[in-house]
N, CA and C atoms as an extended XYZ file, in Angstrom:
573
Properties=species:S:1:pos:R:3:atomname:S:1:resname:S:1:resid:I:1 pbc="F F F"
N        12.233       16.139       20.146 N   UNK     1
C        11.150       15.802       21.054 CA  UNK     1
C         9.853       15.754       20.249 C   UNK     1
N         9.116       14.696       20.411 N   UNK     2
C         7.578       14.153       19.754 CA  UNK     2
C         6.949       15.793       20.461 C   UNK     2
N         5.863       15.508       19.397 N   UNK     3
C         4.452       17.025       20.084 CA  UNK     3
C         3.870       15.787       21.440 C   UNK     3
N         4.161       14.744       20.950 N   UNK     4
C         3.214       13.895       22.311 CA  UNK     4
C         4.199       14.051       23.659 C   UNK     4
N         5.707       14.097       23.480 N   UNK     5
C         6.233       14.921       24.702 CA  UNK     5
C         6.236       15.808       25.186 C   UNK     5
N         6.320       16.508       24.033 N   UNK     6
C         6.182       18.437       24.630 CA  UNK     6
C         4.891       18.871       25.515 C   UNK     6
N         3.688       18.110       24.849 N   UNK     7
C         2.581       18.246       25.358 CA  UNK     7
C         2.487       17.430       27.125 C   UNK     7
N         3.517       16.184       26.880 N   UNK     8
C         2.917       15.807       28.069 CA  UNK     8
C         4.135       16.796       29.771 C   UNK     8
N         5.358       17.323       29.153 N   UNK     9
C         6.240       18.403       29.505 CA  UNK     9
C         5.507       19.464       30.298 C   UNK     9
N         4.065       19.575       29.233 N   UNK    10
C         3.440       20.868       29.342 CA  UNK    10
C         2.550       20.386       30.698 C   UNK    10
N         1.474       19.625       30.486 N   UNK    11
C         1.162       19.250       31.498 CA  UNK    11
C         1.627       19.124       33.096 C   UNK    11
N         3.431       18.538       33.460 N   UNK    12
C         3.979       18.289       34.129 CA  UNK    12
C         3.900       19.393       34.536 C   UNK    12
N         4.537       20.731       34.063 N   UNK    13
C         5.194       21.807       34.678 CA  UNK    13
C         3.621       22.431       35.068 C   UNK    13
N         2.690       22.476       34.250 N   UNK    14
C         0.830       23.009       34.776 CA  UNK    14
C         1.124       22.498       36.571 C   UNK    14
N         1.352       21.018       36.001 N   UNK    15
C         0.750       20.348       37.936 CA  UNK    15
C         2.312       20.672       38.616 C   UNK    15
N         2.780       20.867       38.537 N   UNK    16
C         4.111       21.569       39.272 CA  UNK    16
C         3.842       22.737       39.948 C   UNK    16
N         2.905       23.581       38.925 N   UNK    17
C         2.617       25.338       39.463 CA  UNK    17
C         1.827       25.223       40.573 C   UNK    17
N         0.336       23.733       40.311 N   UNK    18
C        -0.965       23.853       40.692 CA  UNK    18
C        -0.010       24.083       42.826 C   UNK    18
N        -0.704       24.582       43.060 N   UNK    19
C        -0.583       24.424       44.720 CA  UNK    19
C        -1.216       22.959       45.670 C   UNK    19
N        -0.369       22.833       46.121 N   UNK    20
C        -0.777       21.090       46.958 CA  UNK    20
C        -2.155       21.071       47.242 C   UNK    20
N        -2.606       20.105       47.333 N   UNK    21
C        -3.910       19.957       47.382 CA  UNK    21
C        -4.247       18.804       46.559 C   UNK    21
N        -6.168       18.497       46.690 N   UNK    22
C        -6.192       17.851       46.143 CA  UNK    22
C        -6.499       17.840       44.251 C   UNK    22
N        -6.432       18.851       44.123 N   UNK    23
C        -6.833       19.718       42.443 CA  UNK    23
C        -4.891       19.150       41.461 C   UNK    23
N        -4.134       19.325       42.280 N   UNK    24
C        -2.539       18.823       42.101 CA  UNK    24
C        -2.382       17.015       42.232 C   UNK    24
N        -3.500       16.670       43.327 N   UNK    25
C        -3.346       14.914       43.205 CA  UNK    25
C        -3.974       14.594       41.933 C   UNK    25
N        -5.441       15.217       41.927 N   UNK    26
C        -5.682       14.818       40.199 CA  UNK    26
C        -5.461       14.977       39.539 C   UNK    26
N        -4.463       16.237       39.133 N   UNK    27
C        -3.754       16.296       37.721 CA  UNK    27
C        -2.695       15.267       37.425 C   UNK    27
N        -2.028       14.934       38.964 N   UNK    28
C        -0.831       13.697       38.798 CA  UNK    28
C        -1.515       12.824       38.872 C   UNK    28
N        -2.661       12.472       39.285 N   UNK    29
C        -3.033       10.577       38.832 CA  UNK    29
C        -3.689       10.852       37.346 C   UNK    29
N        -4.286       12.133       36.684 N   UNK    30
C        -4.730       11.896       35.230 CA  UNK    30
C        -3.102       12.230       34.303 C   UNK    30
N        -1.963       12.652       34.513 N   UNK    31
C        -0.607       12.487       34.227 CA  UNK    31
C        -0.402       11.184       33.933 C   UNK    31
N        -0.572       10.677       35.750 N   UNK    32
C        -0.221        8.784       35.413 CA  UNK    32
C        -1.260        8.137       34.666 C   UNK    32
N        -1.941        8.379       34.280 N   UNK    33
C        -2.829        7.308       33.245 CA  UNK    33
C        -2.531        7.913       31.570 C   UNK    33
N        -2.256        9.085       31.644 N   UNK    34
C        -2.071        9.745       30.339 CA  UNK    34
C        -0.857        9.409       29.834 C   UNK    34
N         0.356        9.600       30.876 N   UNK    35
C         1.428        8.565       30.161 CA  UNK    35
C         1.547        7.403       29.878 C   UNK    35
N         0.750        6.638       31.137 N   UNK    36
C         0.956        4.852       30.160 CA  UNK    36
C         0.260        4.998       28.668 C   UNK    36
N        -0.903        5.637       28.674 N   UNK    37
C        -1.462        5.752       27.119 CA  UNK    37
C        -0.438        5.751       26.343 C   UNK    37
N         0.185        6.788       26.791 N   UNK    38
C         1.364        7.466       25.827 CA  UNK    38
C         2.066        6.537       25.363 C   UNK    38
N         2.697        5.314       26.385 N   UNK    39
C         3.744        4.707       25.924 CA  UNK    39
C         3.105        3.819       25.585 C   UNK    39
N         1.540        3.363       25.714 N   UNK    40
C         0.811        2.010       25.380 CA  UNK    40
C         1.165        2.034       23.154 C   UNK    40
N         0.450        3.593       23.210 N   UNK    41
C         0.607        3.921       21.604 CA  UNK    41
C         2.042        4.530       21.189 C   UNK    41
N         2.893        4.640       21.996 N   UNK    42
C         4.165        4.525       21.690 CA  UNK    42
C         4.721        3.553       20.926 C   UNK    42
N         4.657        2.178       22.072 N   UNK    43
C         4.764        0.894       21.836 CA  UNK    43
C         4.102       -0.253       20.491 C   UNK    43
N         3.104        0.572       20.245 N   UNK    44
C         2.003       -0.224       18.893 CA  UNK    44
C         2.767        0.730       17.674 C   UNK    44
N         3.445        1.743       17.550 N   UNK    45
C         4.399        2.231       16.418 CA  UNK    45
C         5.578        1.648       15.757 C   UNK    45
N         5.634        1.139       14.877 N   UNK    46
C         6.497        0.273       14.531 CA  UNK    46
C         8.264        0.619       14.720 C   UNK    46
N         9.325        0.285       14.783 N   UNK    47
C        10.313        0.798       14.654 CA  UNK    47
C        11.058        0.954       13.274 C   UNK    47
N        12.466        1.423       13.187 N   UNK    48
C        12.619        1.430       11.916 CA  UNK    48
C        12.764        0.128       10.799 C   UNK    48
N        13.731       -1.301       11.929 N   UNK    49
C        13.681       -2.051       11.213 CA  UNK    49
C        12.356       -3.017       10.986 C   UNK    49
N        11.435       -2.819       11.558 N   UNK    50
C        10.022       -3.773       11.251 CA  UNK    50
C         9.344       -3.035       10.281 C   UNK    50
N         9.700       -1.029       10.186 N   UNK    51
C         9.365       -0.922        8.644 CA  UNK    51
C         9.890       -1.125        7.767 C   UNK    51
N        10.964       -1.220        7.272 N   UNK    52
C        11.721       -1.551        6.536 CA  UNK    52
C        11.666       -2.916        5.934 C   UNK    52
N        11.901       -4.184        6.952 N   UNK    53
C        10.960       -5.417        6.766 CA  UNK    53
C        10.042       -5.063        6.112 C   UNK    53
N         8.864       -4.212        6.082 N   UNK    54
C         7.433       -4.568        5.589 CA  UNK    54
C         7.379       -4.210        4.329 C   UNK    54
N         9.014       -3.165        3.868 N   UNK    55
C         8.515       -2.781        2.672 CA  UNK    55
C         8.854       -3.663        1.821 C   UNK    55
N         8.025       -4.157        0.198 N   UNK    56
C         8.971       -4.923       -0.615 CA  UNK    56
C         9.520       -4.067       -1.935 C   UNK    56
N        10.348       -4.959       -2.613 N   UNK    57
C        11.217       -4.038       -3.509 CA  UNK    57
C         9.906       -4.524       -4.899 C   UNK    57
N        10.030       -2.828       -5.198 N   UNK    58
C         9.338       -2.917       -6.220 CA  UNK    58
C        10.023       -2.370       -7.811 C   UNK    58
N         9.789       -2.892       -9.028 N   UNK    59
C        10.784       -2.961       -9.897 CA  UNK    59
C         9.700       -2.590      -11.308 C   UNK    59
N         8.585       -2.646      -11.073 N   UNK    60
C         7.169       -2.362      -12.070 CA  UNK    60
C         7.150       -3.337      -13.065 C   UNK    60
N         7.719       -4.184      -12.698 N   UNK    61
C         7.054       -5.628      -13.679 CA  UNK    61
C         5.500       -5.843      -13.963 C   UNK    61
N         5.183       -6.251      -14.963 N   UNK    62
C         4.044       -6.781      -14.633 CA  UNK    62
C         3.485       -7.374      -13.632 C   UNK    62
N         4.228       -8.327      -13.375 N   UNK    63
C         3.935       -9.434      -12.235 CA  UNK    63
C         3.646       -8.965      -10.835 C   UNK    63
N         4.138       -7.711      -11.032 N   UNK    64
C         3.975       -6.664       -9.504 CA  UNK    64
C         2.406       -5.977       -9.357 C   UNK    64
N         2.300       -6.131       -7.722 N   UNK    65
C         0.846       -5.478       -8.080 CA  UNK    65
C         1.175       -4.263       -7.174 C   UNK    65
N         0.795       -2.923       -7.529 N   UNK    66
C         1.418       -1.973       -7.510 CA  UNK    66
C         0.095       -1.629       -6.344 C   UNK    66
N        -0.904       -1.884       -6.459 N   UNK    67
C        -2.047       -1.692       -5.332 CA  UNK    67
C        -1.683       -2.285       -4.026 C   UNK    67
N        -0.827       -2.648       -3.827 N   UNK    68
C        -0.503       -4.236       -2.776 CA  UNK    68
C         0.879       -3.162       -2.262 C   UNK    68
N         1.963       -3.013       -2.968 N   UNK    69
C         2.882       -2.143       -2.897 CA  UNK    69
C         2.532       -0.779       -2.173 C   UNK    69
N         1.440       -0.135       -2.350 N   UNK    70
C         0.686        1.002       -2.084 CA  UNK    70
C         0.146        0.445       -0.591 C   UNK    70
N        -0.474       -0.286       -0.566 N   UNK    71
C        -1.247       -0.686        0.795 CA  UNK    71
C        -0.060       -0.834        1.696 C   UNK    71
N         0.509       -1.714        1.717 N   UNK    72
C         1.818       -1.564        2.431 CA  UNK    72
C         2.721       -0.345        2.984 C   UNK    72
N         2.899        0.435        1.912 N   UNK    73
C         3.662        1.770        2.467 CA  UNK    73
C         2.500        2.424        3.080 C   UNK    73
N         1.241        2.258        2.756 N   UNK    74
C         0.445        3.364        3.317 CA  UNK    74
C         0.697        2.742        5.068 C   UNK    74
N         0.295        1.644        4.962 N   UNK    75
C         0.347        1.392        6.637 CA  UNK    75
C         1.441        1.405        7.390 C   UNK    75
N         2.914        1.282        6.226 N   UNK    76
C         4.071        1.341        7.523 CA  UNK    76
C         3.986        2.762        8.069 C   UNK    76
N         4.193        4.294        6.923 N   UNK    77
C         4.456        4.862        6.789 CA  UNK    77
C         3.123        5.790        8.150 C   UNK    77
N         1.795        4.911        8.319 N   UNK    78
C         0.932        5.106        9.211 CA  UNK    78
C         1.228        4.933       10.805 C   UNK    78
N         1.806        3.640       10.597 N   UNK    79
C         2.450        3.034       12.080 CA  UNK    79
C         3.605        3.694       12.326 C   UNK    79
N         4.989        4.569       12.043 N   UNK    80
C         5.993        5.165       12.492 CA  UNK    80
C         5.955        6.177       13.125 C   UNK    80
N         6.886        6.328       13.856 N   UNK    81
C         7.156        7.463       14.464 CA  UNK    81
C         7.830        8.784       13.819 C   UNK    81
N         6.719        9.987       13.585 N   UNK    82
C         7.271       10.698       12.657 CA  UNK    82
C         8.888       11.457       12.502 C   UNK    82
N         9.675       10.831       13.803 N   UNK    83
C        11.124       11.231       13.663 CA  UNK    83
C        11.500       10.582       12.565 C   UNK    83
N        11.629        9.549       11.975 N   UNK    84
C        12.143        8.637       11.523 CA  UNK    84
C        11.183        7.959       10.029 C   UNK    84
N        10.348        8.883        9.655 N   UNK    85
C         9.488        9.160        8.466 CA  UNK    85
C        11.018        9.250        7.177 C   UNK    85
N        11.585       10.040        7.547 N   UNK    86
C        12.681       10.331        6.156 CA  UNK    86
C        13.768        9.215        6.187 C   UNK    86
N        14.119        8.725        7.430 N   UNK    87
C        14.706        7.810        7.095 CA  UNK    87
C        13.740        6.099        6.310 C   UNK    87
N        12.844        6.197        6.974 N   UNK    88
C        12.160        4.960        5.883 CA  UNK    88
C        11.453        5.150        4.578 C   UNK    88
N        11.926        6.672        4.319 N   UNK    89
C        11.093        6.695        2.961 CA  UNK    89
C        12.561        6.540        1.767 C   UNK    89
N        13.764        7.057        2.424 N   UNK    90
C        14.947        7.169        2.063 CA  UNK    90
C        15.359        5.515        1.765 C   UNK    90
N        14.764        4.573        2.801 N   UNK    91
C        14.760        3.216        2.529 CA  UNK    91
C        13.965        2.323        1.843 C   UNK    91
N        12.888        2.940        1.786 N   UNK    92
C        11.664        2.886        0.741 CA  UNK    92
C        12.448        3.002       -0.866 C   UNK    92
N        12.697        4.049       -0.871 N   UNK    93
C        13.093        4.271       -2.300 CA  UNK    93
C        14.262        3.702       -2.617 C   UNK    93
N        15.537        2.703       -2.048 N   UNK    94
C        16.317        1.934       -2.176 CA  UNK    94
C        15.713        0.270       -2.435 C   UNK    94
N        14.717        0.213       -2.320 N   UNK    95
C        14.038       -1.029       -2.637 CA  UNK    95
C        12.964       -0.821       -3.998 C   UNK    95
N        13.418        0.411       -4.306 N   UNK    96
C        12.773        0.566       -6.293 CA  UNK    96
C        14.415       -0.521       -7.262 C   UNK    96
N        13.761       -0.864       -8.202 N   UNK    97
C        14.620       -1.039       -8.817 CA  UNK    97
C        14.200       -0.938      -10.292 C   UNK    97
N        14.830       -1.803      -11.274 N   UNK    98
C        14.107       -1.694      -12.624 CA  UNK    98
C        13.787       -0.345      -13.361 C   UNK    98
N        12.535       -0.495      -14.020 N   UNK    99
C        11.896        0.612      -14.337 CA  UNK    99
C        11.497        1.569      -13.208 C   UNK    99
N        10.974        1.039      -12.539 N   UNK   100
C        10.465        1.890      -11.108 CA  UNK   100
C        11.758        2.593      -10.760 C   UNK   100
N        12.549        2.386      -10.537 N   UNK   101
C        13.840        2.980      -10.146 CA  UNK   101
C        14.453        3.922      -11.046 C   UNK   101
N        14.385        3.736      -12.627 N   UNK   102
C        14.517        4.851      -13.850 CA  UNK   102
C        13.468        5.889      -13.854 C   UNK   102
N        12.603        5.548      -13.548 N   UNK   103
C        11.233        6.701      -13.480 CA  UNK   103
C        11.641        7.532      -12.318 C   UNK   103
N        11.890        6.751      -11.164 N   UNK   104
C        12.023        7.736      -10.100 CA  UNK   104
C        13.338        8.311       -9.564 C   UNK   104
N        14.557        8.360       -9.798 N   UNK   105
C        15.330        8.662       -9.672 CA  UNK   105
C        15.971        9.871       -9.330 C   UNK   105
N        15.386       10.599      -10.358 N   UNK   106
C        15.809       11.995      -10.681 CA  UNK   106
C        14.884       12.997      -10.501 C   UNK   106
N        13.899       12.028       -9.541 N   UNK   107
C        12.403       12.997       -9.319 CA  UNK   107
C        12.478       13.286       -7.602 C   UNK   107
N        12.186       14.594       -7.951 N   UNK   108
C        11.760       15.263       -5.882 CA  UNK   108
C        10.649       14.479       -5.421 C   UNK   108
N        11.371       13.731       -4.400 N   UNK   109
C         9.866       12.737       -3.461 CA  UNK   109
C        10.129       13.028       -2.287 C   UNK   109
N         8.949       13.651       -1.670 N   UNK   110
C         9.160       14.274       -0.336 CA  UNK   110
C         8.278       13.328        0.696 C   UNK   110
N         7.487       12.475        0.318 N   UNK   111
C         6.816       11.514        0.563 CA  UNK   111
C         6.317       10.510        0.128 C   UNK   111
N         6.331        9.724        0.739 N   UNK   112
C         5.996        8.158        0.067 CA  UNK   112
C         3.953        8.619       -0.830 C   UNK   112
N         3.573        9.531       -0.479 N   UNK   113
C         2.778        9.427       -1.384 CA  UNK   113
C         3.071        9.762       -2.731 C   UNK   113
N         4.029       10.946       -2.728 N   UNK   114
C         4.291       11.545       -3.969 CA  UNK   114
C         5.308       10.220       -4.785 C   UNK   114
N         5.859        9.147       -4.204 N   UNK   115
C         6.237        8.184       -5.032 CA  UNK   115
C         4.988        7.078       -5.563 C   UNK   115
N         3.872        7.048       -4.832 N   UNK   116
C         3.158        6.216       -5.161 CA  UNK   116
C         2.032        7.121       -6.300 C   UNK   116
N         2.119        8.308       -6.163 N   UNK   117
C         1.546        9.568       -7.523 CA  UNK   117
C         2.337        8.633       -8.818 C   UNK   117
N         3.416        9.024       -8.696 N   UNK   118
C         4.626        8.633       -9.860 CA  UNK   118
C         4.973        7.408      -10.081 C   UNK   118
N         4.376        6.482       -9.405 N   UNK   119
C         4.414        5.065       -9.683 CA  UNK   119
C         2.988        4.964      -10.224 C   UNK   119
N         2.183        5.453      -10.259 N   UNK   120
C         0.459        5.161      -10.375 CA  UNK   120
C         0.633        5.599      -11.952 C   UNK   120
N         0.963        6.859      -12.220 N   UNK   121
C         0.939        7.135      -13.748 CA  UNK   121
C         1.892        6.652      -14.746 C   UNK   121
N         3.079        6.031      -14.104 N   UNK   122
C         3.234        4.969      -15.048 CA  UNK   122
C         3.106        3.208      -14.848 C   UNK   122
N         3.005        3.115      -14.121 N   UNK   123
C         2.242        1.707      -13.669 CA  UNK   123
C         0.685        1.166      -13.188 C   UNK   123
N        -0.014        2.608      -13.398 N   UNK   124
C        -1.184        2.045      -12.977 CA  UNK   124
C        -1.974        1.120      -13.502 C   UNK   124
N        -3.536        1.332      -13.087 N   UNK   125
C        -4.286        0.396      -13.975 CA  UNK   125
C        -4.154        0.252      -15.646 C   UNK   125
N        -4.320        1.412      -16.605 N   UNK   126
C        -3.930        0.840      -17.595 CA  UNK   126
C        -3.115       -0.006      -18.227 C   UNK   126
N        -1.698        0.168      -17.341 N   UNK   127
C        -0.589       -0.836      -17.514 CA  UNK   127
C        -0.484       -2.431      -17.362 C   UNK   127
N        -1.602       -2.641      -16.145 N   UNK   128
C        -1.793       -3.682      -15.553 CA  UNK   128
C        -3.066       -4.442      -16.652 C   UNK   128
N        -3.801       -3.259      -16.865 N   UNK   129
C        -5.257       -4.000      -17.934 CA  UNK   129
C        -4.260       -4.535      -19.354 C   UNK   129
N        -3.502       -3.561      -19.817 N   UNK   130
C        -2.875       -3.874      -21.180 CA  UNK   130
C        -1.778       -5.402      -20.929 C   UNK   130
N        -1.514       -5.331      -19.867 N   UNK   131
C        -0.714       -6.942      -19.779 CA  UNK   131
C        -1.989       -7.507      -19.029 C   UNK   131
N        -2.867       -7.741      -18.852 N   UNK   132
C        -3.893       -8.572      -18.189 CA  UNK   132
C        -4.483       -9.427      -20.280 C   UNK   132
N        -4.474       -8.160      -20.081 N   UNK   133
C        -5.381       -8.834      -21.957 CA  UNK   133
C        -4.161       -9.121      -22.911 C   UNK   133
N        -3.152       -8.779      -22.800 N   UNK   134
C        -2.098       -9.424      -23.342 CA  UNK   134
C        -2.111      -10.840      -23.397 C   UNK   134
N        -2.105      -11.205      -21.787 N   UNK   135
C        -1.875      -12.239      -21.607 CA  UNK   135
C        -3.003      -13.321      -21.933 C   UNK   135
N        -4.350      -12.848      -21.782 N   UNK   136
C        -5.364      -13.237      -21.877 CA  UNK   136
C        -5.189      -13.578      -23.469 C   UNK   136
N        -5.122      -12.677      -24.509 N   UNK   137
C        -4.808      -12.844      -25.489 CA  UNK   137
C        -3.978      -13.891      -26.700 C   UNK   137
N        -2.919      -14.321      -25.653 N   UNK   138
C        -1.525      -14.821      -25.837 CA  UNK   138
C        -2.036      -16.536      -25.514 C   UNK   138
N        -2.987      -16.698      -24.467 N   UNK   139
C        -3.107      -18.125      -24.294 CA  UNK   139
C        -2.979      -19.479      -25.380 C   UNK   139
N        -2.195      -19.987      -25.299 N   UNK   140
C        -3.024      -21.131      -26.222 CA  UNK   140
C        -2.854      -22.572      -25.404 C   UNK   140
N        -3.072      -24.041      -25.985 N   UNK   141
C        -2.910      -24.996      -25.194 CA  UNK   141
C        -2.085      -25.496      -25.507 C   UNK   141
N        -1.124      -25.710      -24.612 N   UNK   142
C         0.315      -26.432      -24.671 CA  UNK   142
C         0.400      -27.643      -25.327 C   UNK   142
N         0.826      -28.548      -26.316 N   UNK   143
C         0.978      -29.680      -26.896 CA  UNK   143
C         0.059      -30.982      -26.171 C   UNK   143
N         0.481      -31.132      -24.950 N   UNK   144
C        -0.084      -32.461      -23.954 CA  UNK   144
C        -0.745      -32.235      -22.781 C   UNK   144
N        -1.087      -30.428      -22.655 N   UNK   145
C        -2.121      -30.188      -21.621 CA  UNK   145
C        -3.706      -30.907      -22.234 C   UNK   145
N        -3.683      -31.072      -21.151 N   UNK   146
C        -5.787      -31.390      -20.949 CA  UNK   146
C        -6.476      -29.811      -20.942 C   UNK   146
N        -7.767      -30.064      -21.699 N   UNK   147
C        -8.670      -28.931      -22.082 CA  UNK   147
C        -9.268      -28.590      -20.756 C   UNK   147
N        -9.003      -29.250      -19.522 N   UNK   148
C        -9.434      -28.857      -18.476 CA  UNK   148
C        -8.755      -28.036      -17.700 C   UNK   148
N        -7.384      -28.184      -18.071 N   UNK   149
C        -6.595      -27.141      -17.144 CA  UNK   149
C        -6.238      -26.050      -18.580 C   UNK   149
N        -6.276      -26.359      -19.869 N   UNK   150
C        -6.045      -25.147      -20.620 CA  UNK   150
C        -7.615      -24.131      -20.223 C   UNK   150
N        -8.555      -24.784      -20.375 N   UNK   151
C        -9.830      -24.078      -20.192 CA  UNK   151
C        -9.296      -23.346      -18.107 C   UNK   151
N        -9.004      -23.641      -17.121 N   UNK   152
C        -8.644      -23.189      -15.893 CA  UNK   152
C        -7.981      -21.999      -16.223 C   UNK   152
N        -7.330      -21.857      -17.095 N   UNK   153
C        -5.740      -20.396      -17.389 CA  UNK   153
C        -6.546      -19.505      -18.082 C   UNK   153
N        -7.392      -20.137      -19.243 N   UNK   154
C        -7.826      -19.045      -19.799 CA  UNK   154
C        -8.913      -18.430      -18.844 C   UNK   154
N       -10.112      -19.299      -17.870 N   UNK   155
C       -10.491      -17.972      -16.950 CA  UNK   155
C       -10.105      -17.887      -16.000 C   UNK   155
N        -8.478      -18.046      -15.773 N   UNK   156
C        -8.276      -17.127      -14.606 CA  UNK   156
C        -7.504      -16.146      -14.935 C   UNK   156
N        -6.892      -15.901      -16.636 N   UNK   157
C        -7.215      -14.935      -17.425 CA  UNK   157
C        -7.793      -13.980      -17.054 C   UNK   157
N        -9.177      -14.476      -18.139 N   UNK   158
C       -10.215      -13.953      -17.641 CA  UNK   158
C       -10.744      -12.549      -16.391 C   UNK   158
N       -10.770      -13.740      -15.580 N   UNK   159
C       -11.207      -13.157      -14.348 CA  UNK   159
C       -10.431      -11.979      -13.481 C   UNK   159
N        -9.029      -12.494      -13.789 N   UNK   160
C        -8.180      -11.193      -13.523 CA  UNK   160
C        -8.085       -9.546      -14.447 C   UNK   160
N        -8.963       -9.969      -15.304 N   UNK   161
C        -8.480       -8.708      -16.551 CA  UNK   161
C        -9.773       -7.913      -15.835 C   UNK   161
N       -11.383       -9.110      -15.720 N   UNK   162
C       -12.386       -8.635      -15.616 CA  UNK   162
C       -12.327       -7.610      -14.255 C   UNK   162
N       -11.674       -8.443      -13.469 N   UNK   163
C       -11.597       -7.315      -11.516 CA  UNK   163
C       -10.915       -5.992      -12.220 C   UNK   163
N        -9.564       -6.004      -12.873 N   UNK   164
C        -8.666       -5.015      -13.147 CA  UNK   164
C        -9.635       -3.727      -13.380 C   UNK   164
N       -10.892       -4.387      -14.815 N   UNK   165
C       -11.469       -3.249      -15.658 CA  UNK   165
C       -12.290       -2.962      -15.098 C   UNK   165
N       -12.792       -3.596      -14.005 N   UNK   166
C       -14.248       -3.116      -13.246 CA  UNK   166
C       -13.940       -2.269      -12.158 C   UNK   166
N       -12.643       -2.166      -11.556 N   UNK   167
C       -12.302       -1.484      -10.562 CA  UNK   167
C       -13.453        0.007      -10.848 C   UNK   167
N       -13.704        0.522      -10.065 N   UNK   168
C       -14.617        1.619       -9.347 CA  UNK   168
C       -15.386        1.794      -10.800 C   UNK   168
N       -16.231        0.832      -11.114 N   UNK   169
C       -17.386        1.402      -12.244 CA  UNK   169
C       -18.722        0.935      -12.077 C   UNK   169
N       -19.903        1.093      -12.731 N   UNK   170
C       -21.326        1.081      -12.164 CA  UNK   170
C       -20.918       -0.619      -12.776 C   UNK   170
N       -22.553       -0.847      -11.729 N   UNK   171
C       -22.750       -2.480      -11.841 CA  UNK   171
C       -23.110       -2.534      -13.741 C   UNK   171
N       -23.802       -1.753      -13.874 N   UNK   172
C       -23.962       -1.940      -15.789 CA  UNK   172
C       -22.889       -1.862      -16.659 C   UNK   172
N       -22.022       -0.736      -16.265 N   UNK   173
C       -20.852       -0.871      -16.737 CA  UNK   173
C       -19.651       -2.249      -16.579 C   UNK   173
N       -19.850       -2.822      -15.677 N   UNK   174
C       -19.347       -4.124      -14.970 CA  UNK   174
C       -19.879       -4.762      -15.608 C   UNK   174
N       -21.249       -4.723      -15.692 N   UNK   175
C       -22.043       -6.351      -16.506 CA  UNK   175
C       -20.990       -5.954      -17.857 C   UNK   175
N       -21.679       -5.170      -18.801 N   UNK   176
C       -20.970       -4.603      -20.006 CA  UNK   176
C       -19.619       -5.512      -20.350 C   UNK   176
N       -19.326       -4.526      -19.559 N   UNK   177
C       -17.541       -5.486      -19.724 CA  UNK   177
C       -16.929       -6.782      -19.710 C   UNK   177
N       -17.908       -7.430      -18.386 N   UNK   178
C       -17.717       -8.643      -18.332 CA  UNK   178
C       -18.198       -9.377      -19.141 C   UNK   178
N       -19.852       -8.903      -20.031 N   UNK   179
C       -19.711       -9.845      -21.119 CA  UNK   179
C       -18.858       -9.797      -22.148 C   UNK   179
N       -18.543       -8.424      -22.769 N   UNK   180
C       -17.399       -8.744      -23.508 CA  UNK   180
C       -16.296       -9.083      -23.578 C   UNK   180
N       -15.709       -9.324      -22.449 N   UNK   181
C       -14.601      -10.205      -21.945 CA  UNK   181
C       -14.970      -11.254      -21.978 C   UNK   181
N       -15.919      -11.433      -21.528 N   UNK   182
C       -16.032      -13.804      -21.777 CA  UNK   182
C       -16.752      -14.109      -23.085 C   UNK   182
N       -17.047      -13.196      -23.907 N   UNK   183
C       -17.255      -13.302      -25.084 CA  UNK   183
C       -15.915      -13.671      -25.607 C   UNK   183
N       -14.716      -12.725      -25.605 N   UNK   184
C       -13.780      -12.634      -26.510 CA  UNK   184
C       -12.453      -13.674      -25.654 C   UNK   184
N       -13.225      -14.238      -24.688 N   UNK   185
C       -12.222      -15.548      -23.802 CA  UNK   185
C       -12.617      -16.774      -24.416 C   UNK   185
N       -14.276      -16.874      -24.896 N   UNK   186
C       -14.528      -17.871      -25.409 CA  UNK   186
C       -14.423      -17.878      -26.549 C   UNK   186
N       -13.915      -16.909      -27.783 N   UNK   187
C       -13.419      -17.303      -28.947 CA  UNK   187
C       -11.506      -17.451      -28.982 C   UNK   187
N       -11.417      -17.424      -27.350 N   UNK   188
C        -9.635      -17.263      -27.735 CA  UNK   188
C       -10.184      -19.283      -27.104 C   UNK   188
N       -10.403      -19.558      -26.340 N   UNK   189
C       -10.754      -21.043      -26.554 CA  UNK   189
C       -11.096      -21.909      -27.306 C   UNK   189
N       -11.956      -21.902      -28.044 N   UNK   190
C       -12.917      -22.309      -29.114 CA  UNK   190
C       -11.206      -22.113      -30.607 C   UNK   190
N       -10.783      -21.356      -30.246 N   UNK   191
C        -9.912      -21.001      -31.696 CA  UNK   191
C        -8.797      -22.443      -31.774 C   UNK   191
């Protein structure tokens, strides 16, 4: 039984005791409005298979964005009904695979946060900056591309490494960075 049943149980048996009257009609018409609530936000809780749907399988590729992965579990895991918390985290963690799935395996996760702890320190931002400038790095222009779409890759390069490194830092620190990033974009062009 939910605490939102027990509680509303509790209530019932209160206006059961109250003596007839009208002090007993208003506890049963604020009953009847308190339960449709109940089932209104009952009803907006997701079930198991629409969480499950929402989660995707994550494997810690590069190509994965592990912030996106995070947003997601935070909100299914927000919308459920806490009976049924262990079974979608139990299903959660069947949709690791890869590396993500070797890291976590053999580790106590009692909650989808404590997997997204252990996914953060080895997939976090550094991981994501070191293949952002990898790649940034790695560009060159393909044999019969045009300098207009080789120049497009390298800043969107660029621009992805620059969001990665600026995540939560002062606007000076941001300028900073960003010039030396399109400094060192425009000698991987120019080369």
């Amino acid at each position: 039984m939910s605490e939102i049943d027990t509680v509303l149980e509790w209530f019932f048996n209160l206006a059961g005791r109250v003596a007839e009257g009208e002090q007993r009609n208003n506890y049963l018409a604020h009953l009847g409005v308190l339960t449709e609530q109940i089932e209104l936000i009952k009803m907006s809780k997701l079930s198991f298979d629409s969480a499950i749907r929402m989660l995707s399988e994550f494997a810690g590729l590069p190509s994965q964005d592990l912030n996106l992965f995070e947003k997601k579990c935070e909100f299914v895991f927000k919308h459920i009904e806490e009976a049924i918390v262990s079974n979608v985290l139990e299903a959660l963690l069947c949709n690791l695979s890869g590396k993500a799935l070797c890291i976590t395996q053999h580790k106590t996760i009692e909650n989808y946060k404590d997997l997204i702890t252990i996914l953060k320190a080895n997939f976090g931002n550094n991981f994501w900056e070191t293949y952002l400038s990898k790649q940034l790095n790695s560009i060159t222009q393909a044999k019969f591309e045009k300098v207009q779409d080789y120049a497009g890759r390298v800043e969107l390069a660029l621009y992805r490494l620059i969001n990665e490194m600026t995540k939560d830092k002062t606007i000076t620190e941001s300028k900073t960075i960003s010039k030396v990033l399109t400094t060192q974009a425009q000698n991987i062009f120019s080369d």
